[in-house]
Each structure stands twice: as C-alpha cells, then as structure tokens.
N, C-alpha and C positions, 0 to 999 in steps of 0.2 A: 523423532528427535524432540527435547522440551525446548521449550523456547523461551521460558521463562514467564516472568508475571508480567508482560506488556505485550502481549498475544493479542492482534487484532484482525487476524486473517479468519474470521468464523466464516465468512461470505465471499465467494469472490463477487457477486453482484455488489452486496455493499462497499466492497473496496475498488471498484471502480465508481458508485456513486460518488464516493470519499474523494478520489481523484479529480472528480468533474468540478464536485465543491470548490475545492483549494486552487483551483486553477481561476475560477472565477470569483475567487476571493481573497485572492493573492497581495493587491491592493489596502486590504485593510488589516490593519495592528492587531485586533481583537480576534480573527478569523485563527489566534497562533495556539490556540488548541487542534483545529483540524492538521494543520501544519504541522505539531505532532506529531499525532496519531497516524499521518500520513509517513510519516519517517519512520515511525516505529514497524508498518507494516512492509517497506520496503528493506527493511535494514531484518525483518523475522525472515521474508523472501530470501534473503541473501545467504541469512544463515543456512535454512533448508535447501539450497541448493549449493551448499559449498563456495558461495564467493562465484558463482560463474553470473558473471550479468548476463552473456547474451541467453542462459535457461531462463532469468528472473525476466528477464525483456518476454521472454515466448509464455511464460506464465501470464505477464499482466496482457500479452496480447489476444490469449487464449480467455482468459477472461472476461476483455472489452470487445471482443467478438460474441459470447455466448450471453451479453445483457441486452 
C-alpha cells in the first residue's frame, strides 16, 4: 500500500526512539517537528492497518518490545 510522501515508518526501532523523544519532550514549543513526524507515523500505521487501532497498538507494541 503507498502511503504517500510523509512516510516515516523506515524503522521500527527508530520509531519507538521517536516516541521516547516526544514523550520527554513534550513540554517544550520547539520539540513540534518531532510531534509531527510522530503523528505522521502513527496516522501511515493506521492507514496500513485499515483504521483498526487495537492492530496499530500491537504493532507499536511489537516494536517497543523488539528495541
């Protein structure tokens, strides 16, 4: 499936990096590019799995397991 030009799932390690970032950076203005890029990869999940969250939940959890 394309997903279009804002595709940032290359990594699932780096997309839980990404995750760890924005969570501990959540606080400050300037962190709103991670905050993004972090919506952009959850909203490409959503796509690839049709809208089903609890598969995009076992995805990010399959992946914050395996880093």
């Amino acid at each position: 499936m394309r997903l279009g030009q804002n595709n940032q799932c290359e990594s699932k390690f780096s997309l839980f990096q990404d995750f760890v970032r924005a969570k501990r950076g959540f606080k400050n203005i300037d962190n709103l590019p991670m905050y993004v890029n972090s919506f952009c990869v959850v909203r490409n999940l959503l796509k690839l799995n049709g809208n089903d969250i609890a598969r995009v939940i076992c995805v990010l959890l399959s992946s914050i397991t395996t880093s």
